[in-house]
Rosetta silent file (secondary structure, phi, psi, omega in degrees, C-alpha in Angstrom):
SEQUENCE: XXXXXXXXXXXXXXXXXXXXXXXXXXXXXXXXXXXXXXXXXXXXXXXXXXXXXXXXXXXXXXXXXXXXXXXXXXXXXXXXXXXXXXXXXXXXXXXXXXXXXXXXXXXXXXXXXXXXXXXXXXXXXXXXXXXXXXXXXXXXXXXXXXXXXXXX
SCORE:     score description
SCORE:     0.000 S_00000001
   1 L     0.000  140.153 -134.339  -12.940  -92.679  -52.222 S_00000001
   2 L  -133.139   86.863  171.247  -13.942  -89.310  -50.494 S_00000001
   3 L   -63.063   -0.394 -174.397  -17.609  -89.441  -49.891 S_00000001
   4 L  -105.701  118.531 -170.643  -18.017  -85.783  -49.414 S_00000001
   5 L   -96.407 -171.771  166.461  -19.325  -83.790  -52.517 S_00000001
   6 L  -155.943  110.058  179.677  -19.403  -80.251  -53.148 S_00000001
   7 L   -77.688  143.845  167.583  -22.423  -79.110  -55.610 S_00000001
   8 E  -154.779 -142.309 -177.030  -22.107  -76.218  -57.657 S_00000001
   9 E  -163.402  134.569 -168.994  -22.953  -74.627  -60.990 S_00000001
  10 L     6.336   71.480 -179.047  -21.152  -74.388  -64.054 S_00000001
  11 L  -104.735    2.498  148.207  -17.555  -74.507  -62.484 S_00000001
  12 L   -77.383  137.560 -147.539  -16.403  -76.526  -65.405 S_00000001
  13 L  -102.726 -177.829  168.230  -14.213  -76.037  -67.993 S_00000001
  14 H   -70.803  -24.690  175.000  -14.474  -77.729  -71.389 S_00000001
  15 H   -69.436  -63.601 -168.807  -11.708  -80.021  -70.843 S_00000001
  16 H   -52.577  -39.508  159.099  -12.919  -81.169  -67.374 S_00000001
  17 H   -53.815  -55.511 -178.457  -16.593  -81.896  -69.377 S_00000001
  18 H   -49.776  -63.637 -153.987  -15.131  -83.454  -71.968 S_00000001
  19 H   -56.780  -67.118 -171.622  -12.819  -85.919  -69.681 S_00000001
  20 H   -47.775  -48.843  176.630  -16.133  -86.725  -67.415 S_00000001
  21 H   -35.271  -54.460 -164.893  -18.383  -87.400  -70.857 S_00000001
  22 H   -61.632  -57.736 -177.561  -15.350  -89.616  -71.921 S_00000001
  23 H   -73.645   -8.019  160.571  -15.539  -92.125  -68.759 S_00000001
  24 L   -94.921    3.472  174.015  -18.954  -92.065  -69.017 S_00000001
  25 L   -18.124  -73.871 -161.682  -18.956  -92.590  -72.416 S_00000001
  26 L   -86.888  -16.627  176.344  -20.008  -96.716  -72.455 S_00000001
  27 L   -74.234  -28.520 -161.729  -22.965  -96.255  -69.630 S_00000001
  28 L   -61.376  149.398 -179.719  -25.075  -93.659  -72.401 S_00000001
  29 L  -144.180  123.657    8.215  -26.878  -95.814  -74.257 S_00000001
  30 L   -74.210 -176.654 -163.371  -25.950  -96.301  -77.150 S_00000001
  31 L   -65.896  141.541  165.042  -22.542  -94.937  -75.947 S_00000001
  32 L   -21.529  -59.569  177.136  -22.192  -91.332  -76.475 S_00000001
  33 L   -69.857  -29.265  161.290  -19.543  -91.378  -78.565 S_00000001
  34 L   -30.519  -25.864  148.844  -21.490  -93.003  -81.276 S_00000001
  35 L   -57.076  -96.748 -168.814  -23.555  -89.556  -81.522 S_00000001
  36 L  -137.045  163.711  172.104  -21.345  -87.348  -81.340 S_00000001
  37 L   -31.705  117.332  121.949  -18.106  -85.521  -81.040 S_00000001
  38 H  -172.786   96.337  132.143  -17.295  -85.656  -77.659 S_00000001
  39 H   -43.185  -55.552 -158.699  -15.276  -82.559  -77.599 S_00000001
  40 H   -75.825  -31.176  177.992  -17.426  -80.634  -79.784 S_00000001
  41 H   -57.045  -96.542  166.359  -20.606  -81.767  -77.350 S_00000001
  42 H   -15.029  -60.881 -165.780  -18.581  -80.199  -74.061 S_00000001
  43 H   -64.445  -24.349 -175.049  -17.998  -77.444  -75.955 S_00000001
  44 H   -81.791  -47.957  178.560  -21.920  -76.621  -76.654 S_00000001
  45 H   -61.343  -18.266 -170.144  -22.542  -77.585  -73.243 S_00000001
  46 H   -88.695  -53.608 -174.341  -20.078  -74.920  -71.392 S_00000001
  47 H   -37.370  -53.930 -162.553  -21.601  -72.512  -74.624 S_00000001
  48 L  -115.932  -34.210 -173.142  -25.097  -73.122  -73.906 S_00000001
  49 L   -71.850  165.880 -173.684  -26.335  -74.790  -71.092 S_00000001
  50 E  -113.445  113.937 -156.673  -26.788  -74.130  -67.337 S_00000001
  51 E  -122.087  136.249  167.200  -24.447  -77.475  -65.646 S_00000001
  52 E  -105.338  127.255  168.240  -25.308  -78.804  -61.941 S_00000001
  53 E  -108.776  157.149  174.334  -21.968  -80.128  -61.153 S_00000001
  54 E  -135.434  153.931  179.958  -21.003  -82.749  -58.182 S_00000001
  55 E  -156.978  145.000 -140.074  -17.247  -82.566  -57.521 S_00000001
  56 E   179.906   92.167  143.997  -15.508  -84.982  -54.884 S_00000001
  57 L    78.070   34.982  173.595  -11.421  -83.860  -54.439 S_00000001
  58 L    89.422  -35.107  170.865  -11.095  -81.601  -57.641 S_00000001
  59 E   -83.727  132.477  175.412  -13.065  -84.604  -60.195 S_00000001
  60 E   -76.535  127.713 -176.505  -16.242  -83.540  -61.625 S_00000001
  61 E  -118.258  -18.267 -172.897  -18.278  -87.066  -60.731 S_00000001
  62 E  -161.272  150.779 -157.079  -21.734  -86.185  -61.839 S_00000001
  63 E  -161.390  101.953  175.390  -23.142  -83.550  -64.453 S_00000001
  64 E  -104.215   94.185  179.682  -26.727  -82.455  -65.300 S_00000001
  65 E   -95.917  146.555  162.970  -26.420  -79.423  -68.416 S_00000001
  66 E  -150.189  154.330 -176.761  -30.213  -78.428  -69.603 S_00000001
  67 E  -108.561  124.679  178.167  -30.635  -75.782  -72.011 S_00000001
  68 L   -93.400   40.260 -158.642  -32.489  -73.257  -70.418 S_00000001
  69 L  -124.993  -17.430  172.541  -33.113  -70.850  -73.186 S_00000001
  70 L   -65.002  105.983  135.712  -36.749  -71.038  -74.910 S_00000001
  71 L  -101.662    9.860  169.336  -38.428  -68.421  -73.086 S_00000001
  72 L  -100.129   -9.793  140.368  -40.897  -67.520  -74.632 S_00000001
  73 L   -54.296  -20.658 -144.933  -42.169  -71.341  -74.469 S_00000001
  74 L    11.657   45.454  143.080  -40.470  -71.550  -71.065 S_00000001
  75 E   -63.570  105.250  162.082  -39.584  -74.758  -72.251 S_00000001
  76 E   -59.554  138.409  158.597  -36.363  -76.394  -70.413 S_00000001
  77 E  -131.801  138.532  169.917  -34.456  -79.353  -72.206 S_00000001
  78 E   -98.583  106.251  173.144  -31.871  -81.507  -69.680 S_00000001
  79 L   -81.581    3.921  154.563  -29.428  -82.740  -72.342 S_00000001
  80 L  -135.944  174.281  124.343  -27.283  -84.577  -70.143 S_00000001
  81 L  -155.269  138.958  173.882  -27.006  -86.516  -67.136 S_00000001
  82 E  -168.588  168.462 -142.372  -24.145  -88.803  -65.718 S_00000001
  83 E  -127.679  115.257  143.727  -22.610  -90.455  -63.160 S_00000001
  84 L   -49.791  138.270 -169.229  -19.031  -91.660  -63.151 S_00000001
  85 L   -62.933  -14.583 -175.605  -19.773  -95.510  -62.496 S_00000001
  86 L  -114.941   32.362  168.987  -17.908  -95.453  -59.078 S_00000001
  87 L  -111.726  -24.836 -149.291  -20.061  -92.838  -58.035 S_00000001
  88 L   -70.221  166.081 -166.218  -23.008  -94.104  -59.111 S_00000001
  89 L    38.775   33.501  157.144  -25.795  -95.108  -56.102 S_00000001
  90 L  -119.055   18.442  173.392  -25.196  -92.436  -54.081 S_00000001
  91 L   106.852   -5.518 -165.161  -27.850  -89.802  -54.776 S_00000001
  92 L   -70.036  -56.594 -177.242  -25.686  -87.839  -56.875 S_00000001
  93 H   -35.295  -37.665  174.342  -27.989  -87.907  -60.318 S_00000001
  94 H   -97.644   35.318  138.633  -31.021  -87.013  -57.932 S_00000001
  95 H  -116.551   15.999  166.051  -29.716  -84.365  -56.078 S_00000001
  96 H   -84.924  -59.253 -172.554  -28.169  -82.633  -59.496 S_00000001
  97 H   -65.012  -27.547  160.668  -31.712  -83.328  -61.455 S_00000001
  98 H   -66.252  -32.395  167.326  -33.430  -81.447  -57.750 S_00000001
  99 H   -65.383  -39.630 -179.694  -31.410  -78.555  -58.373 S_00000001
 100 H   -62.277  -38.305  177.721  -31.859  -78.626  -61.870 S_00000001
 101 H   -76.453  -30.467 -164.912  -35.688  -78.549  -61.446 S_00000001
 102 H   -74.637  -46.378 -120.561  -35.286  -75.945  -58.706 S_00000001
 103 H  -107.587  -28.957 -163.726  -33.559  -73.818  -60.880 S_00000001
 104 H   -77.662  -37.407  179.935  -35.727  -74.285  -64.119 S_00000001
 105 H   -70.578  -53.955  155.238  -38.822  -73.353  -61.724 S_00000001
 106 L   -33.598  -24.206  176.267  -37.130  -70.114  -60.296 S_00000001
 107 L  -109.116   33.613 -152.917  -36.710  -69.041  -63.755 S_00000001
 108 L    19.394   27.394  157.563  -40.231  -69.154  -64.409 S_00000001
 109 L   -50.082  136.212  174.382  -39.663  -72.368  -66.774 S_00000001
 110 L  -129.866   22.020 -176.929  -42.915  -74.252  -67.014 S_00000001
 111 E  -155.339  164.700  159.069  -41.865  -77.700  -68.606 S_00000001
 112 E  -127.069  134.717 -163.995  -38.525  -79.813  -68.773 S_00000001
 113 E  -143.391  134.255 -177.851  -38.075  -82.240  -71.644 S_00000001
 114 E  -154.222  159.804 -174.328  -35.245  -84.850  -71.855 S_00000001
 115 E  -101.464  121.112  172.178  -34.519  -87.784  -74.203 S_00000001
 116 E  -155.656  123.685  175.896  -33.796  -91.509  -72.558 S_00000001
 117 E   -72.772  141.075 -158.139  -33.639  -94.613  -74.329 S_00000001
 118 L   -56.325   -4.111  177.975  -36.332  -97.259  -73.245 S_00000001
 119 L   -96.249   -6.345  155.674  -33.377  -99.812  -72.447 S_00000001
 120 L   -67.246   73.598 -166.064  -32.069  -97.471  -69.827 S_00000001
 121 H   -78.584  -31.955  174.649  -34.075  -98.662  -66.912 S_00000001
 122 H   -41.776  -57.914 -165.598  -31.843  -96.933  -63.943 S_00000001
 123 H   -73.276  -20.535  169.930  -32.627  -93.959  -65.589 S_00000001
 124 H   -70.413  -38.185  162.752  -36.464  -94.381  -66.486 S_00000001
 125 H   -99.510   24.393  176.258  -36.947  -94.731  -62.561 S_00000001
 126 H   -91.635  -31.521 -158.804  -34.955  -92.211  -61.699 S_00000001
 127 H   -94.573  -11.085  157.871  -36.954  -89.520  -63.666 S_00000001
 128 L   -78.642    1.019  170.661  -40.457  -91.302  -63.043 S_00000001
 129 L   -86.838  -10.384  172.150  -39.661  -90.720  -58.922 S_00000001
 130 L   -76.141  -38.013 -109.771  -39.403  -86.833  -60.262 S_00000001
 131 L    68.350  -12.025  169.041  -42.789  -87.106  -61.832 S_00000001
 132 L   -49.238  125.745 -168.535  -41.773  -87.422  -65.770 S_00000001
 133 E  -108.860  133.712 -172.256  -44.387  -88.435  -67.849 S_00000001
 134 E   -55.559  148.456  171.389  -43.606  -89.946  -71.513 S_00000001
 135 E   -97.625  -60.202 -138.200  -44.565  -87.301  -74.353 S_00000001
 136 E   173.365  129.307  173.518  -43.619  -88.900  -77.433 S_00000001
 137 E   -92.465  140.493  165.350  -41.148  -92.481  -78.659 S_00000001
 138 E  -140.445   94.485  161.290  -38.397  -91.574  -81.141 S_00000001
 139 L    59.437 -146.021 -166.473  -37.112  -94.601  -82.832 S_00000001
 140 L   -91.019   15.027  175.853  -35.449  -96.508  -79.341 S_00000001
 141 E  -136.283  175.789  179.790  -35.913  -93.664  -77.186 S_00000001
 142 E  -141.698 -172.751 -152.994  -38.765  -91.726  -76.483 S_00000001
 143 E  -115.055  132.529  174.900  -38.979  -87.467  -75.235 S_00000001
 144 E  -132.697  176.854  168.332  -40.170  -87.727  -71.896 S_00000001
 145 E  -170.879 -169.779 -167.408  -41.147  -84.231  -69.138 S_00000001
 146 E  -147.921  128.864  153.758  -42.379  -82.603  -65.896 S_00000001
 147 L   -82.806  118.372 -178.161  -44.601  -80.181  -65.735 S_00000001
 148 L   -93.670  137.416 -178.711  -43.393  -77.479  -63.337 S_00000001
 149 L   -97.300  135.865 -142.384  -45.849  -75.637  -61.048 S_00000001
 150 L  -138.009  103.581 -179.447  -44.968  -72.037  -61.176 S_00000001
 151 L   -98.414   38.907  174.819  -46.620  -69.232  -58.240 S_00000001
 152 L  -100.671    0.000    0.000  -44.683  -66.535  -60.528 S_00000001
């Protein structure tokens, strides 16, 4: 395996989402597919979202989409993040979600909001070493966010 990534933005196709969602399927918890379609999911995400990609030898390995589109709240939501598992503990989720914040800040966004269920513990300290602070529990997950400071 070919430690050398190459970050980019939304260089993915629908297939290439879909395929990554699919092996990452059983870490989401509960698993992804249990939710939703997803095909039809990939398809919303290439539609709507602004995707931080990681890409290692042509495979998409790690994928942060946030919908970027309330502005007049200049409320951000990141509706994904994953990791293929044999990727996983190398920095990629926190150097997608630092771009992702950079980018949300730059666009004079002044909040990010994301959903993670309280049995996901990887994922609860990855986004309390950003600064996310819980909002609101829904059912087994709760709305968690960052406030971003904004000189615009």
């Amino acid at each position: 395996m070919n430690e050398a990534f190459e970050y980019c933005t939304d260089k993915a196709d629908v297939s290439q989402i879909a395929d990554h969602l699919s092996a990452c399927d059983k870490a989401f918890i509960p698993p992804l597919s249990s939710r939703v379609s997803i095909r039809h999911y990939a398809r919303k995400i290439v539609d709507r979202a602004v995707r931080f990609e990681a890409w290692s030898n042509g495979l998409l390995v790690g994928l942060v989409a946030a919908y970027c589109i309330d502005k007049e709240k200049r409320f951000a939501f990141i509706t994904n993040i994953s990791v293929l598992q044999e990727w996983q503990g190398k920095g990629i989720a926190s150097q997608l979600l630092a771009r992702c914040v950079n980018y949300a800040q730059m666009n004079g966004f002044v909040r990010i909001e994301l959903e993670v269920d309280q049995g996901n513990e990887a994922s609860v300290l990855l986004y309390r070493k950003y600064g996310f602070n819980k909002h609101r529990e829904l059912n087994d997950s709760k709305i968690i966010y960052l406030k971003l400071l904004n000189n615009f």
